[in-house]
Steps between C-alpha positions, in 0.01 A plus 500: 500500500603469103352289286678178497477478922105550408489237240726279736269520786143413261694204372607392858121503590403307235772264569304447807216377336425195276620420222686819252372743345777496281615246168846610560721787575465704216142493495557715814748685379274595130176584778695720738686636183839456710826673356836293486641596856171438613513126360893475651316589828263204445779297456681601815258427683450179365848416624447683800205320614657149417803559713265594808399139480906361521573309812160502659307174562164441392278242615203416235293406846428878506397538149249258426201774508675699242715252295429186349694277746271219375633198746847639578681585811854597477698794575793661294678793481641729185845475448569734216334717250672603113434599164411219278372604139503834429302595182459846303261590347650629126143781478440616831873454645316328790722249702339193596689328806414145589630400879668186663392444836744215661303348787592218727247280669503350827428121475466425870142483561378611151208323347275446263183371496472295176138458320513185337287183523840271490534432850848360493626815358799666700427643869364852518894604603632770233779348419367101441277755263757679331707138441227310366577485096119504360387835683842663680515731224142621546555561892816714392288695275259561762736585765621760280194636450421520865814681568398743199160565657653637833723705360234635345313519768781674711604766252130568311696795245620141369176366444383812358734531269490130377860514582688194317658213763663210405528307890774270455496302822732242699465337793659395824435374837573812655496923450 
């Protein structure tokens, strides 16, 4: 087995686990004292474990153990996967890749179960949520952050890594 598949499969372990080990990429890439087509392998995989995740559904129902769902129920699916920002590093010639993840999520039957003491705030239906103009923008952010968390979740090298994902999410009454 060479090196990188042995650093690969200790980071996938502790992708497993809480919370990472890891600041960032490159403080991986400085402790493992990885070379440059080691770091283009990182990279690659990166992508590579993103685009496992296009076209599948994913219901937050089954991630509430191991993902902050808070009060949410919805499902959604990711639609696409690119570059977005791509950084080098002048020194150390290390590339720094930031991903967009474009998700859509299914409004039929997604809630949200809304803490406040207001009673007459909106319904606990996603999208009365996601419409209402004082906290809409906070239930977008936290949607996003869900969807973040099981992707994490599904490809732990991500989590490991500390892999950079922008979620940019729409949504629609079906998938």
């Amino acid at each position: 087995m060479s090196y990188i598949n042995k650093v690969i499969k200790k980071l996938e372990q502790e992708g497993r686990g809480g919370l990472s080990t890891w600041q960032s990429k490159s403080d991986v890439i400085k402790f493992y004292g990885l070379q440059p087509d080691e770091i283009s392998h990182l990279t690659e995989l990166e992508k590579k474990s993103l685009d496992k995740l296009i076209g599948h559904r994913f219901d937050v129902a089954d991630y509430i153990e191991v993902v902050g769902c808070g009060g949410y129920d919805f499902v959604f699916m990711v639609l696409n996967v690119s570059k977005g920002t791509v950084e080098t590093n002048s020194t150390t010639g290390f590339m720094k890749v930031s991903w967009l993840v474009d998700a859509v999520v299914l409004l039929e039957g997604a809630t949200v179960e809304l803490m406040v003491s207001e009673p007459e705030l909106p319904s606990s239906s996603l999208i009365d949520a996601l419409s209402d103009p004082d906290i809409g923008w906070e239930i977008s952010s936290e949607v996003a952050d869900i969807i973040y968390g099981v992707i994490t979740w599904e490809e732990p090298i991500l989590k490991a890594l500390n892999t950079e994902i922008d979620v940019e999410q729409s949504y629609s009454d079906t998938l």
